[in-house]
C-alpha positions in Angstrom: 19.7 -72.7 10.5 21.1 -75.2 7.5 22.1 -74.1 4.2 20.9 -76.3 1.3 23.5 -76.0 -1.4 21.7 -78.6 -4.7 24.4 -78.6 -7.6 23.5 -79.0 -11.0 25.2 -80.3 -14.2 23.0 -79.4 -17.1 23.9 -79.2 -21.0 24.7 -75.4 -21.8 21.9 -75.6 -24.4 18.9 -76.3 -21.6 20.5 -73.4 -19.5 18.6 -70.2 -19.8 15.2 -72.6 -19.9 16.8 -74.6 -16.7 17.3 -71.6 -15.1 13.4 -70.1 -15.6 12.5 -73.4 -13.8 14.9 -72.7 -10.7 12.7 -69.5 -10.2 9.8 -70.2 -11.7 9.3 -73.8 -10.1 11.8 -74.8 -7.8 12.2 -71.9 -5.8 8.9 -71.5 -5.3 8.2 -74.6 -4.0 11.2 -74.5 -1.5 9.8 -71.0 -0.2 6.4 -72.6 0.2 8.4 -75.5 2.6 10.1 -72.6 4.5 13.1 -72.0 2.5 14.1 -68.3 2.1 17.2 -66.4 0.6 17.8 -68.3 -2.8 21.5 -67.5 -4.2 22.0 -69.2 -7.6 25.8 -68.9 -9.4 27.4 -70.8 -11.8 30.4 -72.7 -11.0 33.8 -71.4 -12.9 34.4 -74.7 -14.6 36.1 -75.8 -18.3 32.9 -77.4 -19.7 33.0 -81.3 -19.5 31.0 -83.1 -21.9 28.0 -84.7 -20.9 28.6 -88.6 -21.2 24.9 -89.8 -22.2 24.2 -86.7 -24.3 27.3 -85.7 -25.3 26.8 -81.9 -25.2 29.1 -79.7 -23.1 28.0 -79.0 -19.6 27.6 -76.3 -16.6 27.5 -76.5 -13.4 25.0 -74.1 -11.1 24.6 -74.2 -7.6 21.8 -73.2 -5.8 21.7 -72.1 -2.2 19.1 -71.8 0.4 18.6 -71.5 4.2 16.0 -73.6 6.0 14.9 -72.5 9.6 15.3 -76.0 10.8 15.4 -79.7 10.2 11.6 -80.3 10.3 11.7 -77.5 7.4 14.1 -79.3 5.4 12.6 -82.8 6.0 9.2 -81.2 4.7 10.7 -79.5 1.3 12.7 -83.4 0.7 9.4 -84.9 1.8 6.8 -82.5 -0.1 9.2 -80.9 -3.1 11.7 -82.8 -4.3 9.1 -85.6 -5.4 7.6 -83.0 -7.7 11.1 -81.3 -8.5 12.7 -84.8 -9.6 9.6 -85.4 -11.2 9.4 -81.9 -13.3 13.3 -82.4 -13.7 13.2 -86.0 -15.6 10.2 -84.9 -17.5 11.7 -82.2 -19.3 15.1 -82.6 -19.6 16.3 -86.4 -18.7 19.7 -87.2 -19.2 20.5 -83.5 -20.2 20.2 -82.1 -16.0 21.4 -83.8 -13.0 21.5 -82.7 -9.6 22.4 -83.4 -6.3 22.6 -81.7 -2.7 24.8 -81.3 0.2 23.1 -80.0 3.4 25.2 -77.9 5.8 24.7 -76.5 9.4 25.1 -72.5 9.8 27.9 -72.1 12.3 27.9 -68.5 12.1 26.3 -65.6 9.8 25.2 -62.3 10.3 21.3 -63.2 10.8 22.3 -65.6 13.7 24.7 -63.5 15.3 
């Protein structure tokens, strides 16, 4: 199993619209690739300001298991075109995002 953990800084005033397009979009198409048990939080930070835009920032972090490596490779292959797409598109400079991808050692549905 991996967890997918993508990290984004977005301006606080694109949030709540940001966040309708983590479930609304994003999520969905991750499920669709094989992903399963989305956890989204919001990292405990002092807001920075954005240096393009200038607003203050957040940090959210969403997290996601993937069966297996030929799950992942097909959300980065057949998602993440569209997300990156969807994510310039509507917000530019405002979200950015990137993703660390990490092997389960040990959890309670591989025990």
């Amino acid at each position: 199993m991996i967890l997918i953990n993508t990290t984004f800084s977005i301006d606080t005033n694109i949030r709540d619209e940001f966040v309708r397009f983590l479930f609304d979009t994003y999520i969905p198409l991750a499920e669709a690739c094989g992903a399963y048990n989305p956890l989204l939080t919001a990292i405990k930070m002092k807001p920075e300001p954005n240096i393009i835009t200038g607003q203050p920032t957040v940090c959210l972090a969403l997290q996601m298991r993937m069966p297996d490596s030929q799950a992942l490779t097909g959300f980065r292959r057949e998602a993440l075109p569209r997300i990156h797409r969807a994510i310039g598109q509507s917000w530019g400079p405002a979200a950015g995002m990137f993703e660390t991808e990490m092997d389960v050692i040990k959890s309670p549905e591989n025990d």
